[in-house]
Backbone bond lengths (Angstrom), bond angles and torsions (degrees), N, CA, C in turn:
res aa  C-N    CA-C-N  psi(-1)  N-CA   C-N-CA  omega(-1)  CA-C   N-CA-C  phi
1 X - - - 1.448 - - 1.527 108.15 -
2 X 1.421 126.44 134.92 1.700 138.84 -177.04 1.793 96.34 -80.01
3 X 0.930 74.98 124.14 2.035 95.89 170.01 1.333 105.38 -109.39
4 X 1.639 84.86 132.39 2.238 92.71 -165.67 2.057 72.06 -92.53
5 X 1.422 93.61 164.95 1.444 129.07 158.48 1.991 101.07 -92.26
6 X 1.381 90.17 136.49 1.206 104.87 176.78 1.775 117.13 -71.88
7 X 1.727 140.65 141.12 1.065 143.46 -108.32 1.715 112.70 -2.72
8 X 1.171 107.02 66.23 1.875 104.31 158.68 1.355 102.04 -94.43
9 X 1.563 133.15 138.50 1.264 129.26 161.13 1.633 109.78 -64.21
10 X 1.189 104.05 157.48 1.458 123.34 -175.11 1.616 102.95 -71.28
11 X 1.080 116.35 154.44 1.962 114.42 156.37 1.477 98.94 -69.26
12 X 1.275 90.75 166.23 1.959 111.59 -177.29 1.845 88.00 -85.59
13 X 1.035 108.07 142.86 1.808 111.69 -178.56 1.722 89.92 -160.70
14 X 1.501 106.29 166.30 1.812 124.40 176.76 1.457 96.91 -117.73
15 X 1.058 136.98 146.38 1.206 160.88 142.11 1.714 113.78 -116.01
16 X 1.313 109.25 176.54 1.533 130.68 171.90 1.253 99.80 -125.55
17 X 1.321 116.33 137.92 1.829 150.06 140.32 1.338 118.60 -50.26
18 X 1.377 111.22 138.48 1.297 111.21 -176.96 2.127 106.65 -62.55
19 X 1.423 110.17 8.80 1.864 100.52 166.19 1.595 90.73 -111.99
20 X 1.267 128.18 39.37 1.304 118.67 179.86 2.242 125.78 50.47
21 X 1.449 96.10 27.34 1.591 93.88 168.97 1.322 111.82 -108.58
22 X 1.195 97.73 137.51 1.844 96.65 169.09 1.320 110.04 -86.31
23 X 1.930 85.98 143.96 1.227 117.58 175.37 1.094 110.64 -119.92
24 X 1.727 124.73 173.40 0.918 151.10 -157.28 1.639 127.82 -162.62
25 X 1.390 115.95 110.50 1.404 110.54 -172.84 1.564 112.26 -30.73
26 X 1.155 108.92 -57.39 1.863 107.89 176.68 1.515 123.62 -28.92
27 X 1.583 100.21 -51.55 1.588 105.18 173.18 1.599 116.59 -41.06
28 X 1.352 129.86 -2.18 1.288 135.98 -147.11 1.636 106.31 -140.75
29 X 1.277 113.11 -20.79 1.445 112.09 -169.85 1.418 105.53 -58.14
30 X 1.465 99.93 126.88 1.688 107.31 153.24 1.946 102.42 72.45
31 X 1.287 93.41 21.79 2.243 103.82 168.71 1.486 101.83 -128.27
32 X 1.496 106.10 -52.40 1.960 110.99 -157.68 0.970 117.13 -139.93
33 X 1.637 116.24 148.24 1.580 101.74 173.74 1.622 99.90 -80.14
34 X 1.473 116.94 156.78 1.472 137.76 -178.56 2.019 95.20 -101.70
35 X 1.411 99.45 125.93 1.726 89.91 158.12 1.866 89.54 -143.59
36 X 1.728 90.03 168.32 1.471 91.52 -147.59 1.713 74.73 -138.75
37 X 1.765 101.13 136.19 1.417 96.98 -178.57 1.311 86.36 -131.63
38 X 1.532 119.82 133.09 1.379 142.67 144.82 1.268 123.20 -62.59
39 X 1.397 127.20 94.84 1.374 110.09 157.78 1.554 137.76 -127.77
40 X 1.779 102.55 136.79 1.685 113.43 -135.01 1.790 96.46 -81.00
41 X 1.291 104.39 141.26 1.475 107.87 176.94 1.458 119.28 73.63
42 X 1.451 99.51 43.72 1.719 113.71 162.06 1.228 90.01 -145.12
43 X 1.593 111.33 154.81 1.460 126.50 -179.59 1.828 98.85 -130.59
């Protein structure tokens, strides 16, 4: 398993929002912190 170093910026990646828009860490630079929750065994 890859172990981030603590303040490493994230890679640029797309996801979807729970209203279905993609986002993007960028949308966020330099306003909010971003946290990103995984959760296993929902589709």
């Amino acid at each position: 398993m890859a172990r981030v170093q603590v303040d490493t910026p994230a890679p640029e990646f797309v996801l979807e929002d729970w209203t279905g828009r993609e986002v993007r860490p960028s949308d966020f630079k330099g306003s909010q912190n971003v946290v990103l929750v995984f959760n296993r065994g929902f589709s």
